[in-house]
Each structure stands twice: as structure tokens, then as C-alpha cells.
N, C-alpha and C positions, 0 to 999 in steps of 0.2 A: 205306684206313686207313693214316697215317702211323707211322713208326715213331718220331718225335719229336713231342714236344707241339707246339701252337704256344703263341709267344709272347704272344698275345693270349689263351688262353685261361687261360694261369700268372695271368698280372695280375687277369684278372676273379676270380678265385678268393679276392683279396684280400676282397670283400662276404661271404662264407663265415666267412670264418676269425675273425672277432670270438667267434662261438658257441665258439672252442675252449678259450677263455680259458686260453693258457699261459703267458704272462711273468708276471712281475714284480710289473706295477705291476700288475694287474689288483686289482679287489678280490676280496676271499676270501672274501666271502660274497653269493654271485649267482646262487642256482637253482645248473645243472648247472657254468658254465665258472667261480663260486666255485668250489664244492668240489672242482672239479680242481685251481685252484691253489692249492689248500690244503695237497695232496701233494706242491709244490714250492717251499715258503716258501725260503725262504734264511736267514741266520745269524739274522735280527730279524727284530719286525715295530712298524710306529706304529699307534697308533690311529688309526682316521677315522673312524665314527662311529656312531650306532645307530641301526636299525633295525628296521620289523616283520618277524618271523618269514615267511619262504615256503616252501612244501613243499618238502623237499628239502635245504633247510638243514641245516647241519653245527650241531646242538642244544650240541656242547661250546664255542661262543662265545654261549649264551646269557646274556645282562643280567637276571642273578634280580633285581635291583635295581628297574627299568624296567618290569620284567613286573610287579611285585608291585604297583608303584604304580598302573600304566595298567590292569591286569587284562589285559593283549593281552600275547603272545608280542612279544619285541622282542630283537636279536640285538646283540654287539659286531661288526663291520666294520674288518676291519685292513689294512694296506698294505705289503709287502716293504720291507725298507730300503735293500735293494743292487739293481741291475741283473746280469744274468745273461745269462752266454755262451751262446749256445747254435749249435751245431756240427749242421749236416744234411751227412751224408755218406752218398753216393748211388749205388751202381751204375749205370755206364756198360758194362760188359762185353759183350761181343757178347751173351751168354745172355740179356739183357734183349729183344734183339728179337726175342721170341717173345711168343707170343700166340694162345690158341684161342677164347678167348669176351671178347667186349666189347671190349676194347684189348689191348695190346702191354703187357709189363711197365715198360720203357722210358718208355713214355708214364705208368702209374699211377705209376709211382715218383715221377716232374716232379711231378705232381698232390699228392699228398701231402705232398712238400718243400715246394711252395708254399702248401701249407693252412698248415701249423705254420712257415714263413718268416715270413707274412703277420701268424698271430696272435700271434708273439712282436715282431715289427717294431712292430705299430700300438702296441704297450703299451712303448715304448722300450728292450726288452733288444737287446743287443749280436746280432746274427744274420752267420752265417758259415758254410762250407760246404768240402766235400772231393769232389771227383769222382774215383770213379776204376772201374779197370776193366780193365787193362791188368797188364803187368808192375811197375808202382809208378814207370816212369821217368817218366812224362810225366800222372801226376795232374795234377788242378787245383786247388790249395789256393785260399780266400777269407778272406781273414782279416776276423774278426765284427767289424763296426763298428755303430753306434749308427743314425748314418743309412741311407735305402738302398740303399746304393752296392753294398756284396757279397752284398746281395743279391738288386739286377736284375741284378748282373754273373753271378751263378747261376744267374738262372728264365733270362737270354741262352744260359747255356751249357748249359744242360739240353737246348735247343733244337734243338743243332745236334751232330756228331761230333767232336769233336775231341780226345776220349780217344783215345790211340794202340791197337792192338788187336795187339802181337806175337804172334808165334810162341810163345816162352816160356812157362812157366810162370805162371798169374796169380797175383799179390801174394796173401799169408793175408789174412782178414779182422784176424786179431791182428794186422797191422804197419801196418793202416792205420787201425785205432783209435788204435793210440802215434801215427802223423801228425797223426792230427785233433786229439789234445789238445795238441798241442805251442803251445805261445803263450796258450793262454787263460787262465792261472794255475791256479785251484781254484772248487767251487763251480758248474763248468759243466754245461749240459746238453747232450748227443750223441744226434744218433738216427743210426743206418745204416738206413736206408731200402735194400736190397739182395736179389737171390736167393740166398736162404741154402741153397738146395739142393745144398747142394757141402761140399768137405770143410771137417771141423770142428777141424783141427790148429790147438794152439794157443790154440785160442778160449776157451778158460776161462782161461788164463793171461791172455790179454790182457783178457777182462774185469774179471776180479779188481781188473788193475793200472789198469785207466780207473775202475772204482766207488772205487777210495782215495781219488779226488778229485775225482768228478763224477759225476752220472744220467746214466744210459742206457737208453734206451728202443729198440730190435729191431723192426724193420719188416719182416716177410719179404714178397716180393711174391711170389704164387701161382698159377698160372694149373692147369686143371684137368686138363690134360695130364702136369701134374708130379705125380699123385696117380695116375689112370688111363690107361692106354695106349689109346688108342683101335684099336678093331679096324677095320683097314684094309688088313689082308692081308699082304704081303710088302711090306715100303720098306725102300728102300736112305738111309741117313743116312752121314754124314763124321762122323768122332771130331775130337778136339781137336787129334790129329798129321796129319790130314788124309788119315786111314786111309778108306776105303768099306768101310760092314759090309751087311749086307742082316738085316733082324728078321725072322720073323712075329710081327705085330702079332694076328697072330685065334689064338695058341697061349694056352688060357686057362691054363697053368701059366705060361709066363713073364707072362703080363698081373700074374697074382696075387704073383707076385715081385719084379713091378717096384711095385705096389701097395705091401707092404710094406717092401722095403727107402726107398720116400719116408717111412713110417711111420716108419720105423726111426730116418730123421735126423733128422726131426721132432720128434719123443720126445727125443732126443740134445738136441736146439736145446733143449728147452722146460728139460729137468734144467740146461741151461749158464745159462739167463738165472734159472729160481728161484733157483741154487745161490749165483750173483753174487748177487744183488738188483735182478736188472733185467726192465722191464716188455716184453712180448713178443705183440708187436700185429698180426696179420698181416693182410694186404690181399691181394685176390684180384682178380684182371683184369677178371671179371664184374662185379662188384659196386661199389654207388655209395663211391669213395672218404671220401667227409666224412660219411656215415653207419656207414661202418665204422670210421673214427678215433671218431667221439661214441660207438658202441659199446664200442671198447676202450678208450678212457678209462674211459665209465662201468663197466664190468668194475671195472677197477684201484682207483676209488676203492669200490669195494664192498668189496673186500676191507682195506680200511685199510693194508695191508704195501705198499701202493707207497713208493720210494723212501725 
């Protein structure tokens, strides 16, 4: 099992991502990947045109007009008026290459960026990306353009290592949110697709100041090693300064400590994105990536408080 996606398998994913219905132009009333993008209109919208009611439909663009006349349920169908940035910034960090069930975080992260590249690319919004993972010196910024130039120059770099991996201290999440929006004006959409199992300094500042003037949608990638320590006896693991500690892994008091303090930041994570207004989607290593994004959409539009 690789610890990068392949190339080949970012691209096919492109057949998937239509169901996601995020950009733009999509139309806003279309079964499930409507009424997603119904939670990301933008400033306007045009009419485009009417038709019959389907399960699932968002009832507050019904044509009482239409209905009244034809006796059948018949809905309004509307179209964004603007094109929208949208920013996929991705953990590269060595912490991604882990992995206990299904794949490597690393790899789910590639998968998901290219699910929601894909479905905002084929609907014409502007797509563009931030890699990073390292100390901040040697990100890879993509600036979103229309065609898709940045980004197969993403699903390319997703592919391979070329995030720098120093010694230092890794970048906050807060400083690489300010990166990612720097150039897109207003109106954008950001996801950090990243292991948000790490410290949370900052992180409400910096969301705050990304929500003034753009969505944000929180991808945490999760494998289940990050939640339960597997009992395995005594292992010796390297810390971040390149210390050797040695655990018991079979001590069920530390298991249960290491259990909850993941809880602990988790809870943390969840209170920083309600408190912003940001949607907080997490993927797990196990699990089929485009059926866990269709789930946590569908969540988000249930609750109507997205974005």
C-alpha cells in the first residue's frame, strides 16, 4: 500500500464528483447535489426554470402558481450569478503517513481534494489549492483558475513529496488559512482537508478572520489509531525532536487517557468550527471517501445553519 495516491486514480474520481454538486453553476434544485448547492449560493441568483417537484426538494422555491394551475407540485430552478473561488488546502505533513485500516491518511486526503476539485471544476468555478505540511517555507500555493490547470497541477502534486519536512516547528493551522485566502478576493470557498489532531492555537482567531469573507468547510482525516491505542505491548516510537520513548501499549489506564484526551481535542475542534460557522466533515481512513463527503453534506443541509 502506497503512501501516495496515484495519479491515475485522482483523475478517475472526476466520474464521482458530479453527485457532489458544489459549484456555482450547478442547479439548485436537483434531488441531493441541488439542495447542497443551495447552501452556497452566492451574492444572486437567475432564474432558469420550472419544474416538477422530486423528493427531496427544497419546498421554499415552490411555483404555487404552476402547482395551482397543473394540479402537480412544480418547483422554481435557479442559477448562481457569480463563479466562486474555491481553495482545497491539504496536509502534506509527515503525520499523514499513517495509517491502520484501509489506507494511509495521505492518500484519503488526495481522494477527497479531488472529489470536491473535480465537482467544482466541471461546474466552471475557479479551483485552486495550498499544500502544505512542513514549516510554512516551502508550501505549495495554486492559484484557482477557471480552467484545469491548478488543478492537475494539485491532483500531480498530491502525488508525489515535495512538501519540505523540517526539523522546526510545523506552521499553525491559523497561518495557513491567512495564506490560502490571500489572492481570492471575497465570497470564497476554503476546505483544509488535514489531521487536525494537533494543536489548536490560534485556530479560532484564524477562522473567525477566514469566515469575514469566505466558507469554510474542516476535513479532519482520522484513522483509528488516533482514537484507540491498540494493545501491542511495549513499542518504542520517535517524538517530533527525534527523542525514543518506549509506551505500554497493553496499560489500560494510559489506553483510556490517550482515548480521551483525542476526545478532548475533538470536542475543542467541533466548539471552534460551530462557534465560527464552519461545516466540520471528518473522513476516516476506513471508510468509502465519497460516501462519507454525501453523508456530511447531507448532515449540513439538514440542519439549514450551513454556511
Amino acid at each position: 500500500m502506497s503512501l501516495q495516491p496515484r495519479l491515475d486514480d485522482l483523475l478517475e474520481l472526476r466520474h464521482q464528483a458530479h453527485t457532489l454538486g458544489l459549484a456555482s453553476h450547478h442547479l439548485v434544485n436537483s434531488s441531493f447535489s441541488g439542495l447542497y448547492a443551495s447552501v452556497f449560493r452566492g451574492q444572486g441568483l437567475n432564474f432558469e426554470e420550472v419544474r416538477e417537484y422530486s423528493p427531496g426538494d427544497d419546498i421554499r422555491n415552490m411555483d404555487w402558481k404552476v402547482t395551482a394551475r397543473t394540479g402537480e407540485a412544480h418547483l422554481k430552478v435557479f442559477r448562481e450569478e457569480r463563479e466562486r473561488n474555491i481553495m482545497l488546502c491539504v496536509d502534506k505533513g509527515p503525520h499523514m503517513n499513517f495509517g491502520t485500516r484501509g489506507t494511509f491518511k495521505s492518500v484519503q486526503a488526495a481522494h477527497a481534494a479531488a472529489l470536491l476539485g473535480w465537482a467544482a471544476n466541471s461546474l466552471h468555478d475557479r479551483v485552486g489549492g495550498l499544500l502544505f505540511g512542513g514549516d510554512g517555507r516551502n508550501n505549495i500555493y495554486f492559484r484557482p483558475t477557471k480552467d484545469r490547470r491548478a488543478l492537475w497541477r494539485l491532483l500531480r502534486a498530491m502525488t508525489t513529496d515535495d512538501v519540505e519536512h523540517g526539523a522546526s516547528k510545523p506552521e499553525l493551522l491559523a497561518d495557513i488559512m491567512r495564506q490560502a485566502a490571500r489572492g481570492i478576493g471575497t465570497g470564497g470557498l476554503v476546505f483544509v482537508i488535514a489531521d487536525f489532531n494537533r494543536d489548536h492555537q490560534g485556530l479560532m482567531q484564524g477562522l473567525a478572520q477566514l469566515r469575514q469573507r469566505h466558507a469554510v468547510v474542516l476535513i479532519p482525516v482520522d484513522d483509528a489509531a488516533d482514537r484507540d491505542l491498540p494493545d501491542m505491548g511495549d513499542v518504542m516510537f520517535r517524538g517530533p525532536d527525534g527523542e525514543l520513548l518506549t509506551v505500554d501499549t497493553a496499560d489500560d489506564a494510559g489506553r483510556d487517557a490517550y482515548r480521551k484526551a483525542w476526545q478532548q481535542r475533538r470536542d475543542t475542534l467541533v466548539q471552534l468550527a460551530n462557534g465560527s460557522g464552519c461545516a466540520l466533515i471528518p473522513v476516516d481512513t476506513a471508510a468509502d471517501v465519497h460516501a462519507t463527503l454525501m453523508r456530511g453534506l447531507e448532515r449540513r443541509l439538514r440542519m439549514r445553519s450551513f454556511l
